[in-house]
C-alpha positions in Angstrom: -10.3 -15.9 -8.2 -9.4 -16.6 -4.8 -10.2 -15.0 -1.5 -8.5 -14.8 2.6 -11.9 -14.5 3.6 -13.0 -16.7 6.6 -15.1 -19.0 4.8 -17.1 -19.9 8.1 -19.3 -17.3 7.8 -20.9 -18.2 4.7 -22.0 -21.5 6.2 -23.1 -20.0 9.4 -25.1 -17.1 8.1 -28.5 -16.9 5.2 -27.3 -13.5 4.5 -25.0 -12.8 1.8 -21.6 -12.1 2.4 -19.5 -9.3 0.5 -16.2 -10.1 -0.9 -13.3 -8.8 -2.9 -12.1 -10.4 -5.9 -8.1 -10.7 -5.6 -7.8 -13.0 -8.5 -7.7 -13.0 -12.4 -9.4 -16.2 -13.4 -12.5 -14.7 -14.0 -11.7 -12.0 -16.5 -13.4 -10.6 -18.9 -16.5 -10.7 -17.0 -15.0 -10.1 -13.4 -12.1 -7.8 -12.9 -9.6 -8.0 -9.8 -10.9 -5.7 -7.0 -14.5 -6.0 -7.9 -16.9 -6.4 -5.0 -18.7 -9.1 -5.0 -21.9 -10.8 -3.2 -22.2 -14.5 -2.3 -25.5 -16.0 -1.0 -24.4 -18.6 1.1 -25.7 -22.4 0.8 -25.0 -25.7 0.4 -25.3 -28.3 -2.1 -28.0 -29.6 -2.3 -30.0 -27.8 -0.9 -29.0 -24.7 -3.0 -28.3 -26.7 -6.1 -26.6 -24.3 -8.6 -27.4 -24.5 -12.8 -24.7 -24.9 -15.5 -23.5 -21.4 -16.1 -24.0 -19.9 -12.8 -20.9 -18.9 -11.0 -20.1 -19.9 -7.3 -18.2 -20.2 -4.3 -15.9 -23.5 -2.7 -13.6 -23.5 -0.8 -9.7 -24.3 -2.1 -7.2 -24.8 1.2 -6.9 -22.2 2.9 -9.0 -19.8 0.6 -12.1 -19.3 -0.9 -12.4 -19.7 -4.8 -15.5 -18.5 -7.4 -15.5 -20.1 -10.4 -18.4 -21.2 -12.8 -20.6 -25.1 -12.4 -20.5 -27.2 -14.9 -21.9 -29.8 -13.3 -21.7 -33.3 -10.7 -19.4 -35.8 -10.8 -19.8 -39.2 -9.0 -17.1 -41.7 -8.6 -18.1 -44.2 -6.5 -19.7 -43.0 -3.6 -17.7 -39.5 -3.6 -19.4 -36.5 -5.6 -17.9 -33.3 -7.0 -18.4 -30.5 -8.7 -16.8 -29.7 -12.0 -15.7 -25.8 -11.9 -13.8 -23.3 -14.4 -12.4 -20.2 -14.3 -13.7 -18.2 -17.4 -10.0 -16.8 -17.9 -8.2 -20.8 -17.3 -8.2 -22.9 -20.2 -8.4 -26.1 -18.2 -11.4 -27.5 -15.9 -11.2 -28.3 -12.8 -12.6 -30.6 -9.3 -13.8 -29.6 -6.2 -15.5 -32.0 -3.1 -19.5 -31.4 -3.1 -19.0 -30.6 0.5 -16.8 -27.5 0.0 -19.3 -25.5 -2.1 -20.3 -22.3 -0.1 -22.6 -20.3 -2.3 -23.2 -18.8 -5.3 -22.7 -15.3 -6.8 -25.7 -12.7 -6.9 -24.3 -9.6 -7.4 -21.1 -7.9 -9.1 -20.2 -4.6 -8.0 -19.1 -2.8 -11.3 -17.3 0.5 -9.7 -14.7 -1.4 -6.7 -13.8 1.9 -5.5 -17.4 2.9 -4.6 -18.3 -0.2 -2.7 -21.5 -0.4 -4.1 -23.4 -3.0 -6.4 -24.0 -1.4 -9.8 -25.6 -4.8 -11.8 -27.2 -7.8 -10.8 -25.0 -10.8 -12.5 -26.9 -12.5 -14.8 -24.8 -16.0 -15.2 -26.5 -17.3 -18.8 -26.2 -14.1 -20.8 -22.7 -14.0 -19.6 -21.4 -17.7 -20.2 -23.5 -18.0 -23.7 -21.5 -14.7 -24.8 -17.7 -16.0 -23.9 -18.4 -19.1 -25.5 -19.8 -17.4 -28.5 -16.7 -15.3 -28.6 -13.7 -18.4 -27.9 -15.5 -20.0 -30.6 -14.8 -17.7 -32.9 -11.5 -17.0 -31.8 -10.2 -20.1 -32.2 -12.0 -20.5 -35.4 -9.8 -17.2 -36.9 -6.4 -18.8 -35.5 -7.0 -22.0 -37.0 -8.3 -20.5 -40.2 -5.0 -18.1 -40.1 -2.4 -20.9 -39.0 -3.1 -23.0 -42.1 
């Protein structure tokens, strides 16, 4: 999901920043319009877990995804990030990430936060279910 948000004020402020979600890479779990909090920081000094979702910037825009983890090629680190909805990781600079998610807000037309996100309930849960789904297809394509 990506944002037009100006990206400076999460690395110039502690408090979290609202946002809107204006993407669909997220989905199940996040849907477009969804208002979302970010608590800014940077790596490493707010070192993010495998699972948790978080924020890095992408050009011009900011981008949420899930961590999956550090990569180090020579002396250059980055983060490995996917979308829930994408089928394909991705890369982004170490120096780009922004923050993480702390809060979803479940009713975008209210503008308030209905559910804390809970990133390892979530992930364990659509693995779980792509597992199986692929398991039917392949069991139904042969």
């Amino acid at each position: 999901m990506s944002f037009n948000e100006d990206f400076g004020l999460l690395k110039n402020t502690k408090a979290p920043l609202k946002i809107r979600c204006q993407g669909k890479s997220m989905l199940p779990g996040i849907q477009p319009g969804a208002l979302l909090m970010i608590q800014p920081g940077t790596y490493p000094e707010q070192s993010p877990r495998k699972g948790e979702i978080i924020a890095f910037r992408r050009g011009a825009g900011l981008v949420c995804h899930r961590f999956y983890g550090v990569l180090q090629i020579g002396n250059k680190v980055f983060g490995i990030e996917k979308g829930d909805f994408n089928r394909i990781a991705g890369i982004f600079r170490i120096e780009d990430y922004c923050g993480k998610l702390i809060a979803v807000g479940e009713k975008p037309a209210t503008g308030y936060f209905t559910e804390v996100h809970k990133p390892h309930v979530a992930f364990l849960f659509w693995g779980l279910l792509q597992e199986r789904f692929y398991r039917f297809f392949r069991k139904s394509a042969r």
